[in-house]
N, C-alpha and C positions, 0 to 999 in steps of 0.2 A: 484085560489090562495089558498096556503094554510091556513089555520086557521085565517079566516079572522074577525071572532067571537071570537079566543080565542084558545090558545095554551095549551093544558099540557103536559108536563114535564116527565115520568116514567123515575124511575132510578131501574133496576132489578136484582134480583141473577139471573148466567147465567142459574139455573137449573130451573128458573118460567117458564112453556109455556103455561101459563093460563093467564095472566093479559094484555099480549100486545091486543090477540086477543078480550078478552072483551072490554078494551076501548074503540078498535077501532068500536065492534059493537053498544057500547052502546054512544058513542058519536053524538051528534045531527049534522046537517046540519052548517056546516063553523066553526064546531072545529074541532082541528089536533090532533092527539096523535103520539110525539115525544118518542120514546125507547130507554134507554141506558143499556148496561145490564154488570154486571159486576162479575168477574170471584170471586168466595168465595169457597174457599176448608174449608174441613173437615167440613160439614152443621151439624149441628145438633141443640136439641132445646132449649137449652141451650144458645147457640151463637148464635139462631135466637132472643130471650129474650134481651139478652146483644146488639145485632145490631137495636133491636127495641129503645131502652132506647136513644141510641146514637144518633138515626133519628129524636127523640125527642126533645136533647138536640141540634141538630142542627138548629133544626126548628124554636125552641124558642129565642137563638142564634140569628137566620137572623130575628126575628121577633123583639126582643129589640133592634138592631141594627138600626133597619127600623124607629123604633120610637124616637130612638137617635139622626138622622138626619144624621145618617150615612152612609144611603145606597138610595138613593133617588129612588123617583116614578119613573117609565119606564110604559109605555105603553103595549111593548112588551119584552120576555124575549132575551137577549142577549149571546153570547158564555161567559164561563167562563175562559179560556185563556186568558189575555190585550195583547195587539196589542202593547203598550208603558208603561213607568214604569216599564220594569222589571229590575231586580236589575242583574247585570253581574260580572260574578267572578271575583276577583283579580286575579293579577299574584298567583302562588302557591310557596310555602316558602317551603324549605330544610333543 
């Protein structure tokens, strides 16, 4: 079974191929390392600065939320897609 101790999460630029392989070595006995890697043009460090700041702002983000009572405890992490609630186009206007 996977991650039966505890899941984490990687979200990666597609040019990282240093950080999947280390989780996974360094991750103990019934934790999983979950990878998602996502495509980013033109890298540089400037706009690795600027995407840091924003991972920041995200984090803190779902963290006030969390204490909000807005996003409730889970046990384990979930798909980020809903399954129900999503909002479906109108007809389209001429």
């Amino acid at each position: 079974m996977y991650g039966w101790r505890a899941r984490i999460a990687l979200i990666l630029a597609h040019s990282n191929t240093v950080m999947e392989p280390e989780f996974g070595r360094l991750a103990p006995e019934g934790v999983s390392v979950h990878t998602s890697r996502v495509r980013i043009g033109g890298i540089s460090v400037e706009g690795n600065l600027i995407a840091e700041q924003a991972m920041k702002h995200a984090v803190l983000a779902g963290r006030l939320a969390f204490r909000a009572g807005r996003i409730p405890r889970k046990r384990y992490a979930t798909a980020s897609s809903p399954a129900e609630g999503l909002v479906t186009p109108g007809p389209v206007r001429s």
